[in-house]
C-alpha positions in Angstrom: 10.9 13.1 -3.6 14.7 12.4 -4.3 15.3 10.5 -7.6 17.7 7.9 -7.2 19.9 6.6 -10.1 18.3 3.0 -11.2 20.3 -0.1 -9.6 20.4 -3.4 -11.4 16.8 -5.7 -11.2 18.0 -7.9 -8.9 18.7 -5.1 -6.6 15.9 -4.7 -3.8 16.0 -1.1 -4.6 12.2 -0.6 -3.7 10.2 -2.7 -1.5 6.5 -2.9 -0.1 5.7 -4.4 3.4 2.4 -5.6 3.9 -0.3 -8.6 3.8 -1.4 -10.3 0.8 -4.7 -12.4 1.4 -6.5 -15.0 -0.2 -10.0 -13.2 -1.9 -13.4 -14.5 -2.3 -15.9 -11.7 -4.0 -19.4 -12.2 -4.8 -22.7 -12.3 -2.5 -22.6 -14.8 0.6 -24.5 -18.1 -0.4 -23.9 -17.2 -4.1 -21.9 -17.7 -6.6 -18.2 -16.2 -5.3 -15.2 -15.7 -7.2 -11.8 -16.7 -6.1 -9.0 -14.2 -6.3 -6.3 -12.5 -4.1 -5.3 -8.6 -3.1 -4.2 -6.4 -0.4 -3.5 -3.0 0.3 0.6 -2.7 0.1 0.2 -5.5 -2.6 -2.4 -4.1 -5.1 0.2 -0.5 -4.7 3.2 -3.2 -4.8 1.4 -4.7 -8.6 0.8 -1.4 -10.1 4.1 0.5 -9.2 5.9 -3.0 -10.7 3.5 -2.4 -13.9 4.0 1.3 -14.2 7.8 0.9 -13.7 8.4 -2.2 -15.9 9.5 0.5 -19.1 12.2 1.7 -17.0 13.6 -1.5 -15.3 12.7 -0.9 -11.6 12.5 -3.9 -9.7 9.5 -3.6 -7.1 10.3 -6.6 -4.2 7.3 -7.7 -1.9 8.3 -8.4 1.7 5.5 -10.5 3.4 5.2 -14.0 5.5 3.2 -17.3 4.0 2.8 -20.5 4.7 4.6 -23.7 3.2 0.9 -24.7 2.4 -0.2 -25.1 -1.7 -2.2 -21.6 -1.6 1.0 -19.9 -0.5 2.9 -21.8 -3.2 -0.1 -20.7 -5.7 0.0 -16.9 -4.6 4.1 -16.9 -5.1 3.6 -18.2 -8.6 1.2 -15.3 -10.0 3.2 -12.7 -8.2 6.5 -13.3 -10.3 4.3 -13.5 -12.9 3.0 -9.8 -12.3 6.9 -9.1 -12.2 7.4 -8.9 -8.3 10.6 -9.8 -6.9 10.3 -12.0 -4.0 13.2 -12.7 -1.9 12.2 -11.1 0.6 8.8 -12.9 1.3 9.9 -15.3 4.6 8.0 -18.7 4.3 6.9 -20.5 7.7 6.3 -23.7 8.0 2.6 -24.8 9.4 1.2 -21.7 8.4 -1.2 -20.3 5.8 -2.6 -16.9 4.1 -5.1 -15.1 5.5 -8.7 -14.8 3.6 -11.1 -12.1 3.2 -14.5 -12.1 1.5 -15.7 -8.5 -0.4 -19.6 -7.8 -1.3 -20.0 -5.0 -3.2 -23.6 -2.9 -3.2 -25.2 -1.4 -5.9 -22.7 2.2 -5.9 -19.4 0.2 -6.0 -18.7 0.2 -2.3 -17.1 -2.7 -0.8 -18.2 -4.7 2.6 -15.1 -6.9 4.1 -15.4 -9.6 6.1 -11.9 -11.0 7.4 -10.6 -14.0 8.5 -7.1 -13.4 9.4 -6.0 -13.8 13.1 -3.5 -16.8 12.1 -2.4 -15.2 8.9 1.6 -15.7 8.3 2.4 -11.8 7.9 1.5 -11.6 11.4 4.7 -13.2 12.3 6.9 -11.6 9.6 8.9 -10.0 12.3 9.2 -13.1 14.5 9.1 -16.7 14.5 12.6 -17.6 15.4 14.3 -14.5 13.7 14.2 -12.4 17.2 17.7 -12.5 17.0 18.6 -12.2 13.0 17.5 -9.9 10.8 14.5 -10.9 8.5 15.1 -10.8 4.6 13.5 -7.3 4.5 15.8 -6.0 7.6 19.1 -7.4 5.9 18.3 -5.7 2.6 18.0 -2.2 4.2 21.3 -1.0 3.3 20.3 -1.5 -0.7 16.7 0.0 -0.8 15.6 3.4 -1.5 12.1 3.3 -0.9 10.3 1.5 1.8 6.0 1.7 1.5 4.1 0.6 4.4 0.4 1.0 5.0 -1.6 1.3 8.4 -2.7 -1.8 7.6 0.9 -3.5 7.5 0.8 -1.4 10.9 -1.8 -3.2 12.3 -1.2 -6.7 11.2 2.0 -6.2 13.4 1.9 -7.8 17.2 3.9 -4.6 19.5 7.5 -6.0 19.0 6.8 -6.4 15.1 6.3 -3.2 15.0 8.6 -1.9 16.7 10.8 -3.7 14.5 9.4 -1.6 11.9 9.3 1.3 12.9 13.3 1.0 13.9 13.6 -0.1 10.0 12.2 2.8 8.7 13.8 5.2 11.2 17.1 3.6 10.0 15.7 4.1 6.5 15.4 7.9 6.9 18.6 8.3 8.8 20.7 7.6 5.7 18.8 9.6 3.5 16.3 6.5 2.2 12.5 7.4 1.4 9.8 5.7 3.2 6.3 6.2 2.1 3.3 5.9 4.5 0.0 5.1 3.2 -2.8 5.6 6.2 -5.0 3.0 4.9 -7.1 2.9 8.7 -9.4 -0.1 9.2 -10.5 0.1 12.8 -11.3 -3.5 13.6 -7.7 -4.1 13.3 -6.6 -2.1 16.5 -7.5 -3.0 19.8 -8.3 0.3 20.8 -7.9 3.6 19.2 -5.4 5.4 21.4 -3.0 2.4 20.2 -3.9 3.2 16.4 -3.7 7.0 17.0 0.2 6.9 18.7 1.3 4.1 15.9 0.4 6.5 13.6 1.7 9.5 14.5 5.3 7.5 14.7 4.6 6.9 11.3 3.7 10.1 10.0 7.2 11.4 11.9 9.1 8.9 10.1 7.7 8.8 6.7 9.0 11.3 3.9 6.0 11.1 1.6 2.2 10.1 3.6 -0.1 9.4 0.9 -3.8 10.5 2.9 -7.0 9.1 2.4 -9.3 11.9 4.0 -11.9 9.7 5.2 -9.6 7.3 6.7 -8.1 10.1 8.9 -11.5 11.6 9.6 -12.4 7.9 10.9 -8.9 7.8 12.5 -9.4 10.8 15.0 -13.1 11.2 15.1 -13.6 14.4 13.3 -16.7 14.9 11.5 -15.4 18.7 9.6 -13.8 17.7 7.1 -12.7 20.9 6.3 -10.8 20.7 9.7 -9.2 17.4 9.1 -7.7 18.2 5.6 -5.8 21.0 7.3 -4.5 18.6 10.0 -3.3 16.6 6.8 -1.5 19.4 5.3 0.1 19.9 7.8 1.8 16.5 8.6 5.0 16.1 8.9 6.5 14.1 6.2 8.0 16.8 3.5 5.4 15.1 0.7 2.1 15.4 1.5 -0.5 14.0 -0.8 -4.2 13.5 0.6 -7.2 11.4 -1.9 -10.7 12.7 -1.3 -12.4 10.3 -3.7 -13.8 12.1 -7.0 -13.0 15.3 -5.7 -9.6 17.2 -6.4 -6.3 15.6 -5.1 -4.3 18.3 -2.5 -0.3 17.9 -2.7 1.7 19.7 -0.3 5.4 19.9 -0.7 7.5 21.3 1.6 7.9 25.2 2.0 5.1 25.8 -0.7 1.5 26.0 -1.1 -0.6 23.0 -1.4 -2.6 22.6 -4.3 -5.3 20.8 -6.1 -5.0 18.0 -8.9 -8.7 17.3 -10.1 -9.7 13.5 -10.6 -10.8 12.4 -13.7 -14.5 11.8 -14.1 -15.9 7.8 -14.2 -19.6 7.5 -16.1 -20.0 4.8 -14.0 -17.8 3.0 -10.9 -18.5 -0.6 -10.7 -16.0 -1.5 -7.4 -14.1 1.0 -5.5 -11.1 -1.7 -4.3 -8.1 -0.7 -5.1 -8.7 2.5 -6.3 -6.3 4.5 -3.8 -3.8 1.5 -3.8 -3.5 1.9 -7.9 -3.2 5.5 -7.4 0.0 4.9 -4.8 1.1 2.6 -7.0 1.2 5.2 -10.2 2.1 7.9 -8.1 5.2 6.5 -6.7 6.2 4.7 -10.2 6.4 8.6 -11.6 8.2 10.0 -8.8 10.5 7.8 -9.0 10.8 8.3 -12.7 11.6 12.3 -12.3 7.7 13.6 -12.6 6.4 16.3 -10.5 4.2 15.9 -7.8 1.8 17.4 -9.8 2.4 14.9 -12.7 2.3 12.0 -10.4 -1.0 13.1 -9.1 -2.5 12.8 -12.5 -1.1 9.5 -13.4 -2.7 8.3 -9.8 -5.6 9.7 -10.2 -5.8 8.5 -13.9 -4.9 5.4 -12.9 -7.8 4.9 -10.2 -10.4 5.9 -12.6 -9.6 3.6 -14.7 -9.0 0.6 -11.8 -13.1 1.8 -10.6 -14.7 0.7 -13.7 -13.7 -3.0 -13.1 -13.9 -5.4 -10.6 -11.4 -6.7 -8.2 -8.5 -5.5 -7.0 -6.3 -6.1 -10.4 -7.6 -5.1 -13.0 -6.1 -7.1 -16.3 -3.0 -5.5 -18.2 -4.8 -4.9 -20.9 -7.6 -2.8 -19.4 -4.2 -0.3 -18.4 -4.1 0.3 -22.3 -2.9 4.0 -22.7 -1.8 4.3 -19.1 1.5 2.6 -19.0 5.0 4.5 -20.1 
């Protein structure tokens, strides 16, 4: 990944597109705790936290509401150190919401509620014929990280909006990172998922993989057979998380190889773990590290994100981790 020269804080040097969503975790009917996460915004926290030493500015791109809760979720982003001029408020509507129970291994259960959510409409809304706040700061960013998931949020012309941003990106020598975070209730229908993907594997320079995601995301039960398919993607950076088993990188014209995870006594929630791993991954990058390097911070990162619940884990449990 090309290391850029740090541009003042205020800059929108690096930005995250995505959904941030109001969180309730605990069991239905019980006692449920109140919270907030998302894929791109769980990487979004932990790339601001692991590149806070070094004066990056990490800006969130998203759409709320002009409601209280969007009001509340604005105020504890800044205070997690995220810029955000480029989240687009719209009047009349709200965040979505999504409740997490987690069994007795640490895996997670969603249930969603977020057909109305704002980030739906990021890309629309009476701005059809402007640019949105993300769009108009394309000439200063050099990284742009979308997920499947900010994929799929996306009506068609959204994301086509998208995906013209990040080819526009690439053409002047910007990086754009593609995370395939696949959940299939979010697609229509598969063929859909499968062709927005592949337009985003062409136009991303670094595709951060979670194996079973992909596995899920073209029905194939070898997976053997899949992690080849990964390896061979195209974006030059090829990175692909297989859970506690070893990390594979691929860099272009040279061998993949294998970063082993770091072993966990005991996981107690598996949310966020491959977002925190982005999220450290990209902060060293962008920093100078190796691939290699980066892959150890991620995966050093997650293990530690896995021993505590929710999506963020507190500052202080990062003790040790941060630069």
């Amino acid at each position: 990944m090309v290391n850029s020269m740090l541009t003042p804080a205020s800059t929108p040097h690096v930005a995250l597109f995505g959904e941030c969503m109001l969180e309730l975790q605990g069991q239905a009917f019980g006692t449920l705790h109140q919270g907030y996460g998302g894929d791109t915004f769980n990487t979004a926290v932990y790339l601001a936290r692991c590149s806070a030493a070094a004066g990056r500015a990490v800006h969130y791109a998203t759409a709320l509401g002009d409601d209280a809760l969007s009001s509340g979720l604005l105020a504890r982003w800044a205070e997690e150190g995220l810029q955000l001029d480029l989240v687009r408020r719209l009047p009349g509507r709200m965040p979505g919401l999504y409740m997490i129970d987690t069994d007795e291994r640490g895996e997670r259960h969603f249930s969603y509620w977020r057909d109305s959510a704002a980030a739906r409409s990021y890309f629309d809304a009476g701005c059809e014929a402007r640019p949105t706040p993300l769009e108009a700061a394309a000439e200063t960013l050099e990284l742009l990280y979308v997920s499947g998931i900010s994929l799929a949020i996306l009506p068609a012309a959204g994301r086509e909006r998208l995906f013209a941003l990040m080819q526009g990106l690439r053409t002047r020598g910007a990086q754009v990172v593609f995370d395939n975070n696949f959940r299939p209730r979010l697609w229509p229908d598969i063929a859909q998922a499968r062709q927005a993907y592949t337009r985003a594997y062409a136009l991303a320079s670094t595709a951060l993989v979670t194996l079973d995601d992909e596995q899920a995301l073209w029905a194939q039960p070898d997976a053997s057979r899949q992690l080849a398919q990964c390896l061979g993607l195209p974006p030059a950076e090829v990175v692909v998380k297989r859970g506690a088993a070893p990390t594979w990188v691929r860099l272009a014209g040279e061998t993949a190889f294998q970063v082993p995870t770091e072993a966990v006594a005991q996981v107690v929630d598996t949310t966020a773990a491959g977002d925190s791993f982005a999220g450290a991954y990209l902060a060293a990058r962008l920093q100078g590290a190796s691939a290699a390097d980066a892959a150890r911070a991620g995966n050093r990162l997650a293990a530690r994100v896995v021993q505590h619940r929710g999506a963020i884990i507190p500052m202080a449990a990062m003790a040790g981790l941060l630069p």
